[in-house]
N, C-alpha and C positions, 0 to 999 in steps of 0.2 A: 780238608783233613781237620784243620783246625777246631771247625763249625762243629765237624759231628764229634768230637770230644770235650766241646763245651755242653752240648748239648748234653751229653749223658752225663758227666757231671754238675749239670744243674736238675739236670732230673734225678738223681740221687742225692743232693742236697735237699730236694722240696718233697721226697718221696713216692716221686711220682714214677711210673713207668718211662721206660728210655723211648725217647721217638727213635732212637739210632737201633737194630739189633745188635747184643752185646758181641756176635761174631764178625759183625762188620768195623764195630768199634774198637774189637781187638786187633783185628787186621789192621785198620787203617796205624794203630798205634805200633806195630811190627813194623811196619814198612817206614815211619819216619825213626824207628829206633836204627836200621836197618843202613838207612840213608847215613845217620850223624857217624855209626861203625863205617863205611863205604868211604866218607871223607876222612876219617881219621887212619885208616888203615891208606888211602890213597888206592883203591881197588875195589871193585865187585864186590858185593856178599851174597849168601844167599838167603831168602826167609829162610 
């Protein structure tokens, strides 16, 4: 997860195209939002 949000933010700093697709790199960024809700809430969430 990490990997591919550094990735797109270094290819947006250098302006280059994303190796990641921007719909995978939003995903992936939902699902650890998703996670840190899920500990704080102590329960499930859903995307």
């Amino acid at each position: 997860m990490t990997g591919e949000v550094r990735a797109l933010v270094e290819a947006i700093r250098a302006g280059k195209p994303s190796p990641v697709p921007f719909e995978q790199a939003a995903h992936t960024v939902a699902v650890g939002r998703a996670a840190y809700r899920s500990i704080e809430l102590g329960a499930p969430v859903d995307l």
